[in-house]
N, C-alpha and C positions, 0 to 999 in steps of 0.2 A: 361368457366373460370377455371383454375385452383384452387385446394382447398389452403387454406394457408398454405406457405411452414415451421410456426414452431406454436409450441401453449402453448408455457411458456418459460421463461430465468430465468436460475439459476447462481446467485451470487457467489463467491464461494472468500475465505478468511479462514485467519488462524486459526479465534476463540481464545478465551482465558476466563482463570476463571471467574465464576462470583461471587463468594466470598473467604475469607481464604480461607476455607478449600478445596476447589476447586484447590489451588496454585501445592500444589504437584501432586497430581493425573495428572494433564494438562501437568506439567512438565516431568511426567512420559512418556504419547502420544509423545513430541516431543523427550525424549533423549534415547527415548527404541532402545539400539544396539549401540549406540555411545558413542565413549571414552571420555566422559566430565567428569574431577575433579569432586568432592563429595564439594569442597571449592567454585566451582564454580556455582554449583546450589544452595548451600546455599546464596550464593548470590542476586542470582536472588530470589529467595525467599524473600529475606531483599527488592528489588527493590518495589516488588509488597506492601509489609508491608509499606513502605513509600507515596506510591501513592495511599492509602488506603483497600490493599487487593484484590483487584479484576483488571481484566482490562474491561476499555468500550467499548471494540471492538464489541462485541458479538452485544450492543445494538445500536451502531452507523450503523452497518453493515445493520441491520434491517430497522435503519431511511433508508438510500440510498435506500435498496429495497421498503419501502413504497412507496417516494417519485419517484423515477421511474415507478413504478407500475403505481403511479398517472399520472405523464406526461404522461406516453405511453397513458392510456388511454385519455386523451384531444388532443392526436396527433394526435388519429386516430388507434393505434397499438395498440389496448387492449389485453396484455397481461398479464398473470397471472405470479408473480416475485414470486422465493423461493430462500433460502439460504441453502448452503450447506458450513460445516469449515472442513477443516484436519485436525486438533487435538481437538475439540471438538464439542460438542452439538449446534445445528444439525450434527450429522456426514455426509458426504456425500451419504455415501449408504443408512445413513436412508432417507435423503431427496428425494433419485432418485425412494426410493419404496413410498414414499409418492405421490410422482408425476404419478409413474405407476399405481398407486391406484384410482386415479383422474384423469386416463385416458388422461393421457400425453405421445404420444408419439416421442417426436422431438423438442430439446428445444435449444436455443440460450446461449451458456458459457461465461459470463461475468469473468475471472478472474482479481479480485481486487490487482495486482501485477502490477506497471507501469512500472518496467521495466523490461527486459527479458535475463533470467537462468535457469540452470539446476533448483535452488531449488524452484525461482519465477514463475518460467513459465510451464517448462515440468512435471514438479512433479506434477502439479495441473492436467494435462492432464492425466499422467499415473495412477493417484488417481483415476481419473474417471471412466476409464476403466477397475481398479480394481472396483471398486464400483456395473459398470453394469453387470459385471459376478458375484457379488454376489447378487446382485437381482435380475438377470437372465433375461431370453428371455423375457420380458414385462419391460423392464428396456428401460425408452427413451433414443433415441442417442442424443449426444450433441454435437453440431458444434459450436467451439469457435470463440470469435468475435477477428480478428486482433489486435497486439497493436496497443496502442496512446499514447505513451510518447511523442510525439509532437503535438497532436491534439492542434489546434486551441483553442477549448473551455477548454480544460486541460489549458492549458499555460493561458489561461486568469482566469482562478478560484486562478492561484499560483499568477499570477500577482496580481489582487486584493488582497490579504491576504499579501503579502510584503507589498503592500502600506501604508496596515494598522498596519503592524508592525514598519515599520520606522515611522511611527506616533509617536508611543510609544518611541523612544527614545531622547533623550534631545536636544534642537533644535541647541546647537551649534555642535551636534556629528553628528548631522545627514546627512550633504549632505553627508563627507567624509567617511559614514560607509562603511566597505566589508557586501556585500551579500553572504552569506557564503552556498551552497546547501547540504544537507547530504543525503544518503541514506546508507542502511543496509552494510555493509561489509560483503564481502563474499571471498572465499579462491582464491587464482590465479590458482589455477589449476581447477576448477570449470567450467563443461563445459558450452562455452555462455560468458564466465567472460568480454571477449572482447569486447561483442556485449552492455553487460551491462553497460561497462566502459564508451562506444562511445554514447548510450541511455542516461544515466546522462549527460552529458555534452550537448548532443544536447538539451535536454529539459531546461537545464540553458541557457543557448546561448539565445534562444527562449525568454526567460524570461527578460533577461537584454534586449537585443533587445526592448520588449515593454516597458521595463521600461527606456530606455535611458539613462541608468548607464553604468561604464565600470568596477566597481572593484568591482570583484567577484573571488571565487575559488569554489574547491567543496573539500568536505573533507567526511568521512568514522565512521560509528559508529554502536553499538552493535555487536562489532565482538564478536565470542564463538570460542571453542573449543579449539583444542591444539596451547597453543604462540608460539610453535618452529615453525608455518608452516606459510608460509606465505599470508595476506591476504590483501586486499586491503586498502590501506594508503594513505595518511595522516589521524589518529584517529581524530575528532573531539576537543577533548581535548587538545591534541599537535599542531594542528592547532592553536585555539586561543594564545596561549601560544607564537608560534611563530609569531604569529600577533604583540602582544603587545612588543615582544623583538625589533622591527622592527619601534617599534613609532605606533603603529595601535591604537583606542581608540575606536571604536565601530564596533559592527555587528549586523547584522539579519539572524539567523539561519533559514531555507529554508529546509523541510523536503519534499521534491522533490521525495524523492522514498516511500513515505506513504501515504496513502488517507485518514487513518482515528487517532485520537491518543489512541496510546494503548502503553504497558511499555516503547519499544522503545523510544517512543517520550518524554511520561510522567517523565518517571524515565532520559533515556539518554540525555535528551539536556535537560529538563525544572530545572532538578537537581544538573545533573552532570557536563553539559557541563556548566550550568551556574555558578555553584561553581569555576570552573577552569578558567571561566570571569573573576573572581569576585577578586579572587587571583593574578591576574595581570593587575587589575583597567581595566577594560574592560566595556565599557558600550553593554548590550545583550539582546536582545528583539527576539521573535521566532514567527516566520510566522506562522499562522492556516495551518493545513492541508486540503486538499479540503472537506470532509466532504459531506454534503450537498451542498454546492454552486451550486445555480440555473444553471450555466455553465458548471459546471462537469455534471450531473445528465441529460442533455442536450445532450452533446457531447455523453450517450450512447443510450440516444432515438433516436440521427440519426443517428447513426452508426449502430442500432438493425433494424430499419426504410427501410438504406439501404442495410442492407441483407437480409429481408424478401424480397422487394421486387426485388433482385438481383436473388433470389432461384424462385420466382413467373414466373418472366421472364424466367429462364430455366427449370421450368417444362411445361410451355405452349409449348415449341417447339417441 
């Protein structure tokens, strides 16, 4: 019989502060070499001050890995789960020597990115690879799991969490609301930006599909860097705006490109996006991002499930 073809799976996500004083420093990690305004990050700054100083990413990140660690082992897959961030604590190269330490060599790359880019996707790849040469030749290799912006169990964890959003809104606004999907905006010239465009959409699609609604859009938030360049639109903001000019009276915001909430979510739609509701009588209620849900947390146990034993089968031959 062959040995088993991996013997841990590292998480991997963006991290962020875990109090004040944490804000700048992290912000440092991500805008070291890029031309972002001084107005701009003071900004962001104020974001995190409103949403109480830190983001929850760090430890929500943690819950997913526990609770997967959990499944796998009741599956059958006992696997030992680490986390590794790109801009912060656990850095990824300290986590891969942590892992080389405990005698890990060959481990399964969850990247917590649903949909796929240069900065969502490859970046995560080419971090690692920096990573293993700086830990060097006892550094495990990692073989990334496919995406699943359409997975079955993805689409059913966003379906449930709409449902229970348009709960939440007032029962005569509700059949007629837009489902409105956001993800991260990023620049059009950004290699992937296409593949990204066609990924959001296809995973909404999916979405209405089970929910048997037909009015939806997708709209674009937390863009950064320079306004003269152009990045992908319609803003969130202007979105509703032009909802309500149009007769529109209610939505459910739909954070389709985010698994867990962190400033994005917190600060950009629970805030922002709903102040700009709010200013043009709009009734706005916001989908959960998948989180934990026993469905997400699911779809990576089978998916990790079947590439172990995809690799088991071609080392027997």
């Amino acid at each position: 019989m062959p040995e088993p073809s991996y013997d841990a799976v590292l998480m991997m996500t963006y991290g962020g502060p875990e109090s004040p004083d944490e804000v700048r420093p992290f912000l440092d990690n991500i805008l070291r070499g890029k031309p972002v305004p001084p107005q701009r990050i003071e900004e962001v700054v104020e974001h995190y001050r409103l949403i109480g100083g830190k983001s929850p990413i760090n430890e929500l990140t943690f819950a997913q890995a526990d609770r997967l660690g959990a499944e796998l082992a009741d599956a059958g897959t006992p696997l030992p789960v680490y986390v590794g961030m790109r801009y912060w604590r656990p850095r990824l190269a300290d986590t891969l020597r942590e892992m080389a330490d405990s005698g890990i060599r060959r481990a399964i790359g969850v990247i917590l990115a649903v949909q796929q880019c240069d900065s969502s996707w490859q970046q995560y790849q080419r971090e690692v690879a920096e990573a293993r040469r700086a830990v060097g030749p006892e550094a495990p290799q990692v073989d990334f799991l496919d995406g699943w912006h359409d997975h079955p169990l993805f689409i059913q964890a966003v379906v449930d969490h709409v449902r229970e959003a348009l709960d939440g809104l007032p029962g005569d606004r509700r059949e007629h609301a837009r489902i409105v999907f956001t993800a991260h905006s990023i620049p059009l010239d950004m290699d992937g930006a296409d593949t990204y465009v066609q990924q959001v959409g296809e995973g909404a699609k999916r979405v209405m599909e089970a929910l048997g609604r037909s009015r939806w859009s997708v709209a674009y938030q937390s863009r950064t860097g320079n306004p003269r360049d152009p990045w992908l639109e319609p803003d969130i903001c202007g979105a509703l705006t032009g909802f309500a000019r149009v007769g529109e009276t209610a939505a459910v915001l739909v954070p389709i490109g985010f698994v867990c909430d962190h400033v994005e979510v917190l600060y950009d739609l629970d805030i922002e996006a709903r102040q700009a509701a709010k200013a043009v009588g709009m009734a706005v209620t916001r989908a959960k991002t998948v989180g934990t849900h026993p469905a997400f947390i699911r779809m990576f146990v089978e998916l990790i499930a079947e590439r172990c034993a995809r690799n088991q089968q071609a080392a027997g031959k």
